[in-house]
Every structure is written in C-alpha cells, then in structure tokens.
Backbone as a printed PyTorch tensor [residue, N CA C, xyz], in Angstrom:
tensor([[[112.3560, 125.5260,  20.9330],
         [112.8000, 126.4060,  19.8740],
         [114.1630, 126.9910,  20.2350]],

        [[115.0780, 127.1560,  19.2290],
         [116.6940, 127.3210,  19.5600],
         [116.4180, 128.5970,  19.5970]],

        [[117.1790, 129.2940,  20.9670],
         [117.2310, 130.6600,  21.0020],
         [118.2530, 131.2770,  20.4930]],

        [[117.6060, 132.3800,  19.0310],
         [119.1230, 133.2420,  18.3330],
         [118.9710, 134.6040,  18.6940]],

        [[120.1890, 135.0550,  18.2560],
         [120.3050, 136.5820,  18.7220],
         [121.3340, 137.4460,  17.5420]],

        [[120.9300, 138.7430,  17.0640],
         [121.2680, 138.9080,  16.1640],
         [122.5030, 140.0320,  16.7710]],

        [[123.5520, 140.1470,  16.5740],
         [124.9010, 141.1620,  17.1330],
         [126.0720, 141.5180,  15.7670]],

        [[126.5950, 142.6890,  16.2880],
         [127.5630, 143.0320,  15.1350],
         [129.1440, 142.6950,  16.1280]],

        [[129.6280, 142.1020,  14.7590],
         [130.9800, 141.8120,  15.7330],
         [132.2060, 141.6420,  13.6810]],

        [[132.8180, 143.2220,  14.8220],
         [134.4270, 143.0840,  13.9620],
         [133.5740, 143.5630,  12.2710]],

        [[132.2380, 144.6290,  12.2510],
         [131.6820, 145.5790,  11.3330],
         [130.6010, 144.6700,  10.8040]],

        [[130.7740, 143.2670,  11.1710],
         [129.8930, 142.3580,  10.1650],
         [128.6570, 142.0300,  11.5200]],

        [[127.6400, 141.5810,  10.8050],
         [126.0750, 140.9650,  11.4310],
         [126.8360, 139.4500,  11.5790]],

        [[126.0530, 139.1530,  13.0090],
         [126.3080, 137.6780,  12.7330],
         [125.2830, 136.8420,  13.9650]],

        [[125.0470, 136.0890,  13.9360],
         [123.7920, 135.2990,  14.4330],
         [124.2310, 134.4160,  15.5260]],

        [[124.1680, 134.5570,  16.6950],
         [124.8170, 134.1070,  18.0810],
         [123.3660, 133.3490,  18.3540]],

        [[123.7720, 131.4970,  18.6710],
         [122.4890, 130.6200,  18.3360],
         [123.0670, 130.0830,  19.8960]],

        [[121.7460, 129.4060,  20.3360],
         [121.9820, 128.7230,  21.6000],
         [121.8350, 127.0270,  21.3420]],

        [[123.0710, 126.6330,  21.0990],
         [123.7440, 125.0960,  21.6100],
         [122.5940, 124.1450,  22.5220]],

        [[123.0130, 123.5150,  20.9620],
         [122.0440, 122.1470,  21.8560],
         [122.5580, 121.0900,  22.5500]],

        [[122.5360, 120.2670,  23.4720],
         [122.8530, 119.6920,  24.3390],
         [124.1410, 118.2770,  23.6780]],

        [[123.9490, 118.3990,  22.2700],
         [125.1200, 117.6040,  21.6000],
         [125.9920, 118.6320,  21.5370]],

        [[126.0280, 119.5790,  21.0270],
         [127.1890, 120.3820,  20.7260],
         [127.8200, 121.0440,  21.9810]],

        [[127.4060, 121.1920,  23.1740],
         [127.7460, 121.2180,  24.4190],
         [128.2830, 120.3190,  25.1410]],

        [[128.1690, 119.3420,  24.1670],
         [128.9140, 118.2660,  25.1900],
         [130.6020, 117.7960,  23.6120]],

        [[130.0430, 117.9460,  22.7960],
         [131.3270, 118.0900,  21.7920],
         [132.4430, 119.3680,  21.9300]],

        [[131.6520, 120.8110,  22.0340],
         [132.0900, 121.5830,  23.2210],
         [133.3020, 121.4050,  24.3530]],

        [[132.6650, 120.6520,  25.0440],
         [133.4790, 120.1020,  26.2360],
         [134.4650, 119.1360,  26.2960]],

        [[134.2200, 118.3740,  24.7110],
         [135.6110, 117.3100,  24.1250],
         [136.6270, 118.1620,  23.9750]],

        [[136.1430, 119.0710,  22.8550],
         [137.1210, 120.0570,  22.3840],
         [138.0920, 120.6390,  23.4150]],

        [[137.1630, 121.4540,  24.5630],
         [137.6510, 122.0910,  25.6700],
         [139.0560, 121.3310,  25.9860]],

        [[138.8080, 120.0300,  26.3530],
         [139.7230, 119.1460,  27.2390],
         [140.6710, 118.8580,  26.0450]],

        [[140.7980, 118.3950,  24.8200],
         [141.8280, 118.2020,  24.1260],
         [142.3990, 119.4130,  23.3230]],

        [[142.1770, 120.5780,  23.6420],
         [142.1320, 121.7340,  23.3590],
         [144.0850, 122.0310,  23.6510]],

        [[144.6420, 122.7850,  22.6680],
         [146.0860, 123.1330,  22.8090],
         [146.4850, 124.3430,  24.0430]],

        [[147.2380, 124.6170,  24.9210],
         [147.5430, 125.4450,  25.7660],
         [147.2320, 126.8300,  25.0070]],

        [[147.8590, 127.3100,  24.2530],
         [147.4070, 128.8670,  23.6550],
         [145.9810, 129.0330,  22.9660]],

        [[144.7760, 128.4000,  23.7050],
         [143.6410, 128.4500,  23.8180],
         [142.6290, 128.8350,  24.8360]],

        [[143.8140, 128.1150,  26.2000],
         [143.3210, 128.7100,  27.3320],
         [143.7840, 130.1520,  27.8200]],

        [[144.6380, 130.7660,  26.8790],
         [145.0240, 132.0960,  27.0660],
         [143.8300, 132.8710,  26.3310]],

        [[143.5650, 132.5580,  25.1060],
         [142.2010, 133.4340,  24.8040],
         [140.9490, 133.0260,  26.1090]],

        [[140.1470, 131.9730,  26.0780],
         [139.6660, 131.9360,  27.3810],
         [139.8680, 132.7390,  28.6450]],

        [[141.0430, 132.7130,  28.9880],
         [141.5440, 133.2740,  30.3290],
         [141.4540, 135.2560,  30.4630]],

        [[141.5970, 135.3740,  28.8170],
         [141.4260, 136.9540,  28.5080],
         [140.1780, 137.1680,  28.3980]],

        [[139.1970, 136.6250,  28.1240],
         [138.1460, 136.4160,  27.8160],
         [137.1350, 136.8350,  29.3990]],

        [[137.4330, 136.0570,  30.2460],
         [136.9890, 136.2260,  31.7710],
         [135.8250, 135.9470,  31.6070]],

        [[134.8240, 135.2010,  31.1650],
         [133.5890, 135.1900,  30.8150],
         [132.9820, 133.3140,  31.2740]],

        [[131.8410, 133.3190,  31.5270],
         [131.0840, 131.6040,  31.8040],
         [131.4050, 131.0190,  30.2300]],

        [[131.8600, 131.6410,  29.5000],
         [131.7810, 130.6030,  28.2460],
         [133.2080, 130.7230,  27.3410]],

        [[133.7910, 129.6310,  26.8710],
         [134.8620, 129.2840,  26.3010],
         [135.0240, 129.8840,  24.7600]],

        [[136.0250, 130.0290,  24.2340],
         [136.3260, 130.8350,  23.0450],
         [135.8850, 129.1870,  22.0440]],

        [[135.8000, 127.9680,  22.3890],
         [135.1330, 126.9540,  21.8230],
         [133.6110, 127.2610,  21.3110]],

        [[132.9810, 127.2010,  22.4620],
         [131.6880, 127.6230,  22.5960],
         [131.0350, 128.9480,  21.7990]],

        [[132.0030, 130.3890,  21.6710],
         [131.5350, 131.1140,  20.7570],
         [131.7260, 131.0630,  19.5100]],

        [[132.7060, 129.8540,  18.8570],
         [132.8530, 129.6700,  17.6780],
         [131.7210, 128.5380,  17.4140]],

        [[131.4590, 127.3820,  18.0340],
         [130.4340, 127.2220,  17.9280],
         [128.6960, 127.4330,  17.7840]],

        [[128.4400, 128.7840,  18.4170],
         [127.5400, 129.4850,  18.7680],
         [127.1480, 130.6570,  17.6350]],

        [[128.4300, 130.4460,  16.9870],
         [129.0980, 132.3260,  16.2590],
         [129.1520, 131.7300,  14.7310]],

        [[129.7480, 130.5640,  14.6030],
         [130.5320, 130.4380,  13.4350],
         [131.8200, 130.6510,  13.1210]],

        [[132.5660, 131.5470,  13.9960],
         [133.5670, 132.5120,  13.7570],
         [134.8480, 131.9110,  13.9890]],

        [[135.8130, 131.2250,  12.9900],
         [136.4020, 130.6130,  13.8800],
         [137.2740, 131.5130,  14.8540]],

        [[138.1170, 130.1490,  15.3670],
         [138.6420, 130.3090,  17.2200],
         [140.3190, 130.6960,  16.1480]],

        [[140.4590, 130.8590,  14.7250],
         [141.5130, 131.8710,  14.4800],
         [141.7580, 133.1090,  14.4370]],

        [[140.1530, 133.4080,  13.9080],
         [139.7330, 134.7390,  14.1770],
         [139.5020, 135.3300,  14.9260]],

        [[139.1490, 134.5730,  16.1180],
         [139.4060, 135.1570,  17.1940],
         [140.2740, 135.8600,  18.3430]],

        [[141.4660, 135.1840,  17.6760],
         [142.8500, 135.4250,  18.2810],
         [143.2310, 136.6440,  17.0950]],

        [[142.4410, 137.5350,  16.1180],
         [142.8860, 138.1120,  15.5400],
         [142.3250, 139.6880,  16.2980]],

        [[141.4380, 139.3590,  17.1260],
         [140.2220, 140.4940,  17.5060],
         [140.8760, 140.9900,  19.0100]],

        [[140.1480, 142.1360,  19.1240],
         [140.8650, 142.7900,  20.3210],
         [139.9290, 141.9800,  21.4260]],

        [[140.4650, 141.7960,  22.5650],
         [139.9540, 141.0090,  23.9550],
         [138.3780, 142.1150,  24.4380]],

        [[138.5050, 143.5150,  24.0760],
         [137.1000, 144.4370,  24.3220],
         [136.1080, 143.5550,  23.7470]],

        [[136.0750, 143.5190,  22.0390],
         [135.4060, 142.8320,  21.3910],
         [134.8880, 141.5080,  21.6940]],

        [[136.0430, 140.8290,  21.8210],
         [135.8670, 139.4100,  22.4210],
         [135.0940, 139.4460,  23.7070]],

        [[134.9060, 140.0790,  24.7710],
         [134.4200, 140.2200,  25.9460],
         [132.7670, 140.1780,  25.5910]],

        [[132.2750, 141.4170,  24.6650],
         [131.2160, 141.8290,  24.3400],
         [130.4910, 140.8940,  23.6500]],

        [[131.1290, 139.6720,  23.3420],
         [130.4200, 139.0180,  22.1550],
         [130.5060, 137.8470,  22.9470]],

        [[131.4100, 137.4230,  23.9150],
         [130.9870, 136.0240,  25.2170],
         [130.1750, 136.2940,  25.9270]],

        [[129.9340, 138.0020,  26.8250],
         [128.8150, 138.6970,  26.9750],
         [127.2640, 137.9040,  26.1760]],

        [[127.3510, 138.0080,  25.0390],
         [126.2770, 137.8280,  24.0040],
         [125.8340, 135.7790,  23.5680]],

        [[127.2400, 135.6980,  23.6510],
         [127.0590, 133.7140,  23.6490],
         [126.4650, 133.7880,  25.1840]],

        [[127.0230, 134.0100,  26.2340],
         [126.3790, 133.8540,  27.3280],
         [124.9750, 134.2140,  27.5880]],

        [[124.4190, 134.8490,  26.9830],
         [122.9790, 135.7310,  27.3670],
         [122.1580, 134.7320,  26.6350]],

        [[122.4460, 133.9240,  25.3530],
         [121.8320, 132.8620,  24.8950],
         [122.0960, 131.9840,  25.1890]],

        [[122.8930, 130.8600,  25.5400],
         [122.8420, 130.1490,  26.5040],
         [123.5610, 129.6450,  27.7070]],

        [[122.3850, 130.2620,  28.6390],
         [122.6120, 130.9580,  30.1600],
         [122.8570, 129.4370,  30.9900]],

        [[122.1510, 128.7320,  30.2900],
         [122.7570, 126.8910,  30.7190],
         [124.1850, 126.5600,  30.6040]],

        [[124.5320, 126.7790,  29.1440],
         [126.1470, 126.3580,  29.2300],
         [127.1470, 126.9330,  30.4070]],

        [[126.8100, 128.7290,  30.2430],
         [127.0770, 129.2790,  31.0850],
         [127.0210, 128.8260,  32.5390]],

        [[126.2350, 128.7480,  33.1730],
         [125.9640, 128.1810,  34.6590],
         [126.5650, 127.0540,  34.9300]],

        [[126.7540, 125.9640,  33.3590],
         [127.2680, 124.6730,  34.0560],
         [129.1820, 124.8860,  34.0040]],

        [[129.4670, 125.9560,  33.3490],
         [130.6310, 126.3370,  33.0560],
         [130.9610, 126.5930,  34.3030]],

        [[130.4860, 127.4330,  35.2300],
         [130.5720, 128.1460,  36.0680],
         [130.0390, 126.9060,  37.6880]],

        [[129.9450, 125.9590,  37.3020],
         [129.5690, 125.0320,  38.5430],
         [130.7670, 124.5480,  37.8790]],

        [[131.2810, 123.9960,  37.2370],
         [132.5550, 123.4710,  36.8980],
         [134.1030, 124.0440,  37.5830]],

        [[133.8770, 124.9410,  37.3090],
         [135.0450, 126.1330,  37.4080],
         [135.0000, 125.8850,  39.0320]],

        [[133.9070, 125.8780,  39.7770],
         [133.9060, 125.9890,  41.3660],
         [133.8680, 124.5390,  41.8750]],

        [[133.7170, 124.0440,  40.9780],
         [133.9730, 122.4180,  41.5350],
         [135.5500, 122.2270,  41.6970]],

        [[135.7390, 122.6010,  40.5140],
         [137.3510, 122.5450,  40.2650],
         [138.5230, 123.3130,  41.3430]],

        [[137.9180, 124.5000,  41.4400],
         [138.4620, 125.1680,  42.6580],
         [138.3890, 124.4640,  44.1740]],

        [[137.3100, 123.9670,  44.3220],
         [136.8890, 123.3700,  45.5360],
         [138.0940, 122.2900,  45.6310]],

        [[138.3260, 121.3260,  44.2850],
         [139.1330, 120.3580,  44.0530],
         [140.4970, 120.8100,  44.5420]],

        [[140.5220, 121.8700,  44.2070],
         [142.1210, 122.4960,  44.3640],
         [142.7300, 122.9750,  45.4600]],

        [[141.7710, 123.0210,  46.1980],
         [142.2150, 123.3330,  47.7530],
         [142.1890, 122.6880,  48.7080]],

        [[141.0630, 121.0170,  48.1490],
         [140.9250, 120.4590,  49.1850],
         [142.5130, 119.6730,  49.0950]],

        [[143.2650, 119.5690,  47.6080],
         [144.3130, 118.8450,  47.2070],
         [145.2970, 119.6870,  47.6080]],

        [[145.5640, 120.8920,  48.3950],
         [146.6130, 121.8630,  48.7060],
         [146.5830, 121.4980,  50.2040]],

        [[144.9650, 121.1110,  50.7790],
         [145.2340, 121.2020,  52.4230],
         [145.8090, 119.5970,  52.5860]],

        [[145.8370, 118.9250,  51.4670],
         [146.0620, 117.4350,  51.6380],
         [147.5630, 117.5320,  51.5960]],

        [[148.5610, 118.2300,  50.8610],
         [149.8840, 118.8850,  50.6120],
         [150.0640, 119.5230,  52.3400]],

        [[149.9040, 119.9580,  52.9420],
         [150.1240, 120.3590,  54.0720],
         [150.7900, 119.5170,  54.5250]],

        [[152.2810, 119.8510,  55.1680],
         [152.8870, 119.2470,  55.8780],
         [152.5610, 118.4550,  57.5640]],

        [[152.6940, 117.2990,  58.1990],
         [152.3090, 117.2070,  59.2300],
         [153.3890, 117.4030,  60.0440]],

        [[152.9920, 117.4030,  61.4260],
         [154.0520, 117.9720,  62.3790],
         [153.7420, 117.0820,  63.4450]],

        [[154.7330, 117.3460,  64.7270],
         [154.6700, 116.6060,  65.7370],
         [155.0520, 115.6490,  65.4740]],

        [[154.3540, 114.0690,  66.8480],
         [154.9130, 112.8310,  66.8710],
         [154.3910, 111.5470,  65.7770]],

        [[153.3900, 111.9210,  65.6400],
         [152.9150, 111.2270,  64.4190],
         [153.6490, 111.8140,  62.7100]],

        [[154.4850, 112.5610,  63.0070],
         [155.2740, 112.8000,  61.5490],
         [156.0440, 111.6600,  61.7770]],

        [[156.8380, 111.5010,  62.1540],
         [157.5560, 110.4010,  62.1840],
         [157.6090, 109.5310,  61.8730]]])
C-alpha cells in the first residue's frame, strides 16, 4: 500500500505520496539530465531527496519551487523524505559513494616524488 501524507505547503493542502520503484528510477533519469540551476535548488535544499523527487511526490512543479522560500522548501523535503525513507537512504548511499569516488580520484592526482618520478 503507497504510503501518503497529508501537509500544508505555500497556504494550500497537498498530498506528499511515496514513489514507486518506476518513478524512482525515472527520478534518477531526470536527476542526471537535469540543467545546472537545478542543482542549486537541491544544494539549498540540504536534504536525502532531490527538488525532482518532491515534484514528483508533491505534484508541485520544480517552477514553483524556485518561487518558494528555501525554509519552506526544507520543511516539505523534510516531509517527501519521511515518506519515502528508501529513496532517501539510497540518495544518501549515493552521495557517499560518490564522495568516496572523489577522493580516491584526488589521492590518484597526487603528485609522485623521488626516483621513480622520473
């Protein structure tokens, strides 16, 4: 059974539904072909779930969202997240995979020294 949740966002009611395993992965198309001034709402956002994902989840689009203050926006990824705590988690194994990626590719950037530089 799809888990919903009922929240007020920007004076209106609106019905925050938990994503089924197609739209989580259409989700994640979006994510990746997604325009740069998208990952700035995301990034304001600070939250396991993408400003994709709450328009999906929300209805609301991702224009309107860039119309709303970042408090609001917080409180209501808060609320996509609490319904589904899956997307969330795999968001969040992603994010640390990716990091992991990024450092092992910075110690690989390390300059070598000594006789074997040569």
């Amino acid at each position: 059974m799809q888990d919903v949740k009922t929240t007020m966002f920007d004076g209106k009611k609106i019905t925050v539904k938990e994503l089924t395993v197609r739209q989580v992965r259409d989700c994640f198309a979006r994510i990746s072909d997604q325009e740069e001034e998208y990952f700035l709402l995301d990034d304001l956002l600070n939250q396991p779930v993408s400003a994709v994902a709450i328009e999906v989840a929300t209805g609301i689009p991702i224009e309107t969202l860039f119309d709303s203050e970042p408090s609001k926006l917080i409180l209501l990824a808060k609320e996509v997240s609490d319904v589904n705590p899956s997307l969330a988690g795999l968001i969040k194994r992603r994010l640390a995979a990716l990091e992991t990626l990024q450092q092992q590719g910075k110690s690989l950037q390390t300059p070598l020294t000594g006789p074997s530089a040569a």
